[in-house]
C-alpha positions in Angstrom: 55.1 -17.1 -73.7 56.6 -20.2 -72.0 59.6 -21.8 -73.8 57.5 -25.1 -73.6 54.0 -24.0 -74.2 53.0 -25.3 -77.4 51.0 -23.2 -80.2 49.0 -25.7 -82.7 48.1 -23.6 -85.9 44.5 -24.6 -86.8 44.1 -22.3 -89.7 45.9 -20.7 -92.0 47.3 -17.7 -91.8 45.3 -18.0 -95.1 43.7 -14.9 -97.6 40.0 -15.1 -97.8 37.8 -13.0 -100.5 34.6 -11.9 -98.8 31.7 -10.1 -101.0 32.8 -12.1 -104.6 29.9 -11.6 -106.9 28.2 -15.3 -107.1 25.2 -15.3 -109.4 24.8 -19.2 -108.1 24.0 -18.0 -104.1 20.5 -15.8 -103.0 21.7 -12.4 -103.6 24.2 -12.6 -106.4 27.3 -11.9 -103.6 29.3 -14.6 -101.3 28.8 -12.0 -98.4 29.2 -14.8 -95.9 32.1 -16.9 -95.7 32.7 -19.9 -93.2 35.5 -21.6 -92.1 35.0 -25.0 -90.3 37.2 -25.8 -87.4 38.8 -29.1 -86.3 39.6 -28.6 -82.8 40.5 -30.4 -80.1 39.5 -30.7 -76.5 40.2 -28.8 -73.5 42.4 -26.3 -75.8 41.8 -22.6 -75.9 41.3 -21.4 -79.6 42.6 -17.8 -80.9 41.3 -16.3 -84.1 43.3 -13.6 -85.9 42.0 -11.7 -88.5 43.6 -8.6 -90.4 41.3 -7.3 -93.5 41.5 -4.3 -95.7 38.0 -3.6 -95.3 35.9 -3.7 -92.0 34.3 -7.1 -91.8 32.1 -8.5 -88.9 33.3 -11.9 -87.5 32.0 -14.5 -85.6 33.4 -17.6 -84.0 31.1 -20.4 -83.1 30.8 -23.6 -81.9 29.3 -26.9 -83.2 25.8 -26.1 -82.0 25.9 -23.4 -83.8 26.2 -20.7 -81.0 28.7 -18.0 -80.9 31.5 -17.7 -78.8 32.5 -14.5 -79.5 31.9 -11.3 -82.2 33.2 -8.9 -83.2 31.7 -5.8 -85.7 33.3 -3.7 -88.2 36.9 -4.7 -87.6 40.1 -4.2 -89.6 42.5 -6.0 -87.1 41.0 -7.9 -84.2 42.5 -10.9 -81.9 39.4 -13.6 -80.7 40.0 -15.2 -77.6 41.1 -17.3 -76.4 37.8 -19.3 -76.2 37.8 -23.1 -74.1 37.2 -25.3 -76.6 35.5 -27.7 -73.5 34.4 -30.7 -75.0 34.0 -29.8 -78.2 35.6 -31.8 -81.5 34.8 -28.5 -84.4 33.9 -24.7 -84.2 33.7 -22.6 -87.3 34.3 -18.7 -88.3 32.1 -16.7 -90.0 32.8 -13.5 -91.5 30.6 -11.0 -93.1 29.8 -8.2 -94.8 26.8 -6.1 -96.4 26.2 -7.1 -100.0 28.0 -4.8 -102.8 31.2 -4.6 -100.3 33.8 -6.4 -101.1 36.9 -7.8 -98.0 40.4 -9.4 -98.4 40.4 -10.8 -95.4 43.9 -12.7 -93.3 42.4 -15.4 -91.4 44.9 -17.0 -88.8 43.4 -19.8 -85.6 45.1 -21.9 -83.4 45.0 -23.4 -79.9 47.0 -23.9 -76.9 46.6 -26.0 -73.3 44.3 -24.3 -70.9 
């Protein structure tokens, strides 16, 4: 890494619970969690995420359509992804209902 690039944090690192029983969602479990974005332009985004149970993760952007995936992971690095024009992306992360995920969520961005 260059002694001038610059790494803005956009998330976390932050603990997320995936799978909480939630009698007030379809299903009774929070089995999908997402974690909205604000990014900038012409940046490239990373997404880290270490969890003690495999979790699939997803990170999209503002139309909705995914980026990048990634299936049963423990410890997984996403990206980087350009950013283009684009102002917010999100992160899903899931799991079957009944399982339950501590999940560490880290994102940020640097210059293309």
């Amino acid at each position: 890494m260059s002694l001038f690039e610059k790494r803005e944090q956009v998330y976390g690192p932050e603990l997320v619970s995936v799978g909480d029983l939630d009698l007030s969602v379809d299903g009774g479990y929070r089995n999908v969690v997402t974690i909205p974005l604000d990014v900038k332009p012409k940046r490239m985004l990373t997404v880290k995420v270490s969890s003690d149970f495999p979790v699939d993760v997803v990170v999209a952007n503002e139309k909705g359509a995914a980026v990048g995936h990634k299936e049963g992971v423990r410890d997984a690095v996403l990206g980087p992804y350009s950013t283009g024009k684009l102002k917010s992306m999100g992160i899903f992360l899931g799991l079957y209902p009944g399982d339950k995920a501590k999940v560490n969520v880290e994102a940020w961005m640097e210059r293309e």
